[in-house]
N, C-alpha and C positions, 0 to 999 in steps of 0.2 A: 401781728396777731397770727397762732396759729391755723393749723387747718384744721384744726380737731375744734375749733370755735365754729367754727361752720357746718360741723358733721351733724346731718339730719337722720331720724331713724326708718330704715327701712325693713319689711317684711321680704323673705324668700319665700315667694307665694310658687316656684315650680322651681322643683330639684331632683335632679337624672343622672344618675352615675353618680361617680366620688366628684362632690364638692365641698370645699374646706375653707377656714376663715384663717387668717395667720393669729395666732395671738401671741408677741413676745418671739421669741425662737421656735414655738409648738406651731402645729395646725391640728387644728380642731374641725368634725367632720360638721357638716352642716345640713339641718334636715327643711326639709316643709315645716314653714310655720317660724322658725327661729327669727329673731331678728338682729340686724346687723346695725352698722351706722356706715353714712355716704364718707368715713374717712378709714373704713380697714380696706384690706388688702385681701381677696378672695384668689383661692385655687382649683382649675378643673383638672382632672384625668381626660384622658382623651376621650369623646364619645359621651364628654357629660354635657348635661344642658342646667342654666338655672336664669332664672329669673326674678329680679326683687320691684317692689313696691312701696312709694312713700310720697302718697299725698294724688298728686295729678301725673307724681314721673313713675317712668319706669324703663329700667335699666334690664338689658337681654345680654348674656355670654352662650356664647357655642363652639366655643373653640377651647383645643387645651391651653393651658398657659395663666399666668401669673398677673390680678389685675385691681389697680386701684380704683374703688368706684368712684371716687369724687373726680375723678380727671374722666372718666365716662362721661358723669352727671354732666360734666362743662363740657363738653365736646356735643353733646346732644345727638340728636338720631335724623333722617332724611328719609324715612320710608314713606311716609305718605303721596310727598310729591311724585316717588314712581310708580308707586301702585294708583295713583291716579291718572298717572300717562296710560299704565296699561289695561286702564279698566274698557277700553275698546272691546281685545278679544274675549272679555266675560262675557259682554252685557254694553254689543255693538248697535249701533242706531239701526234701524230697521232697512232693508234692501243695502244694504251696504257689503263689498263686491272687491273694496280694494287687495292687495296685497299688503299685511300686517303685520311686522314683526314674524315676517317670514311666515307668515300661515293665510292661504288665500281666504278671502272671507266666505266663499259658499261650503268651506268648513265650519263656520263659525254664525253666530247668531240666528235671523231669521233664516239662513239657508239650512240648516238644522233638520225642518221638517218637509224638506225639500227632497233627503238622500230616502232609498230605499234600505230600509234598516230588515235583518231577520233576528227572529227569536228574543235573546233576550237582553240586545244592541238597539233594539225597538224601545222595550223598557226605558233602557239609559238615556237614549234621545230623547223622548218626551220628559225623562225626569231635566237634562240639561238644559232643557227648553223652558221648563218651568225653573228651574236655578237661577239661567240669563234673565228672567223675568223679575224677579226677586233682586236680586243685584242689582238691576236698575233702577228701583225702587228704594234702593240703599236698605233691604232687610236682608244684613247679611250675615246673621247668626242662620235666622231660614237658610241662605240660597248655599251654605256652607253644608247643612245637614243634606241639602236636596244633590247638590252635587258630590258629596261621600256617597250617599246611597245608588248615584249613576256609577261613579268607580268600583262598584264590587259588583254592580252587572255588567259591565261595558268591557268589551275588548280592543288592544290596540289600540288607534287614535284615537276613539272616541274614550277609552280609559285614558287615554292620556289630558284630553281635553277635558276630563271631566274634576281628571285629580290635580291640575292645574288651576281650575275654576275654584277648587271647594280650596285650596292655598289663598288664594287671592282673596277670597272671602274672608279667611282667615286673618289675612295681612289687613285687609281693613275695618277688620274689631280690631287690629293691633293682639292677635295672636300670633306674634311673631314664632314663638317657639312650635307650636302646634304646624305653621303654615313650611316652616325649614325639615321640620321629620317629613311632612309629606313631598316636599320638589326637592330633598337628597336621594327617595326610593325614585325619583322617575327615572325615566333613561334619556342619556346625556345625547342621544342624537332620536330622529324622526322630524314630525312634522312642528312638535309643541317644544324642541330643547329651545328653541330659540327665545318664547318668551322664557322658560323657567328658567334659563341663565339670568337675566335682566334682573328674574324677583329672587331668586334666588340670591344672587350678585348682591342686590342691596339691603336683603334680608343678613345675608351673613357680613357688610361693611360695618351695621348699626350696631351687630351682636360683638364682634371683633376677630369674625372669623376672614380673617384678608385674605388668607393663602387659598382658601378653598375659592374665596372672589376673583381673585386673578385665573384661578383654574380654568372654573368654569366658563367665565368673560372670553379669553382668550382662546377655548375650544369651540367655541360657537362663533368667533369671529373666523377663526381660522376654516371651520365649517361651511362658511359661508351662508349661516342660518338667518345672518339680522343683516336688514340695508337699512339706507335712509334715516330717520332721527332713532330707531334704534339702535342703528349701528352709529349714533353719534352721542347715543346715553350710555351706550358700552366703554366708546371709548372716553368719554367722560368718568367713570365708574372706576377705571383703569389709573387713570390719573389722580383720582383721589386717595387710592391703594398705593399713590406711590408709584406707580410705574408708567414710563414714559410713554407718549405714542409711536 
């Protein structure tokens, strides 16, 4: 039996850049809204993103290059389990002190309202403060809007921490696309590169952006940003890219 006997219909519910459907020898440009089936053959330009929908699944690209969705569909996605590992540094247990994915914790959770903040880095702390709260509480369409709104007051780490937190929020509504534009502006080294490699890494595995995975994986180990079962979900991450340890 063919594979076009299996092909289910999918919506492109987000389309960024040139993305195109093959049809025959042509490609045809592909907008919001269109609908495809899980047996064509999809094309990005580089810098494009899309996203389709059909049913409970949902299939993410972010990479350029040439791609059949039904071998996606089978292959299936792994983001939840690490954005579960990493929901520590969001939205950490209360007094908690350790060392985390490279970010000591009195940067992170209830140490928060611990640092002296001025102007309008005060703002952003108490907004982060109420984000980490909301995340715990798994409302996190909330703790996503709450931690955007500390990123555009906050400077520095705590920008970093902030546009970090509102990704990971992101990641777990499963706004994958939304969550990858915000941890490709951050910067690849400081205090936060180390988790955004990790969600970054497995944000861009799921979508099929490998080469940027291996990048960033490998620039944060070689930085020395991740130890411990971080530094053993990196190099697990690495291996599933295909690339040895």
């Amino acid at each position: 039996m063919g594979i076009s006997a299996w092909a289910i219909p999918l919506t492109a519910t987000w389309v960024e850049g040139k993305v195109e459907k093959q049809k025959g020898s042509s490609w045809l440009a592909l907008m919001e809204g269109d609908i495809v089936d899980s047996a064509d053959t999809i094309r990005l330009a580089k810098g494009a993103l899309v996203e389709f929908t059909g049913g409970k699944q949902k299939l993410v690209l972010s990479a350029p290059g040439s791609f059949v969705l039904d071998s996606l569909a089978k292959a299936g996605q792994k983001t939840t389990g690490t954005v579960d590992k990493l929901s520590k540094l969001v939205a950490p247990s209360k007094g908690g002190q350790d060392a985390v994915g490279g970010v000591r914790g009195d940067l992170i959770g209830a140490g928060v309202d611990k640092v002296s903040w001025a102007g309008d880095d005060e703002d952003a702390a108490t907004l982060i403060a109420n984000a980490q709260a909301l995340a715990q509480d798994k409302k996190y369409t909330e703790s996503a809007d709450a931690f955007g709104k500390a990123a555009l007051t906050a400077n520095g780490d705590l920008r970093d921490q902030a546009s970090y937190g509102q990704a990971w929020s992101l990641a777990a509504l499963g706004s994958s696309l939304r969550a990858i534009k915000i941890l490709r502006t951050m910067p690849a080294s400081g205090t936060w590169s180390g988790p955004r490699a990790l969600l970054l890494a497995r944000l861009d595995l799921d979508s099929e952006a490998n080469d940027e995975a291996v990048e960033v994986l490998q620039a944060a180990i070689s930085s020395g940003s991740l130890a411990g079962e971080d530094l053993d979900l990196a190099r697990s991450m690495l291996q599933e890219a295909g690339v040895a340890k």
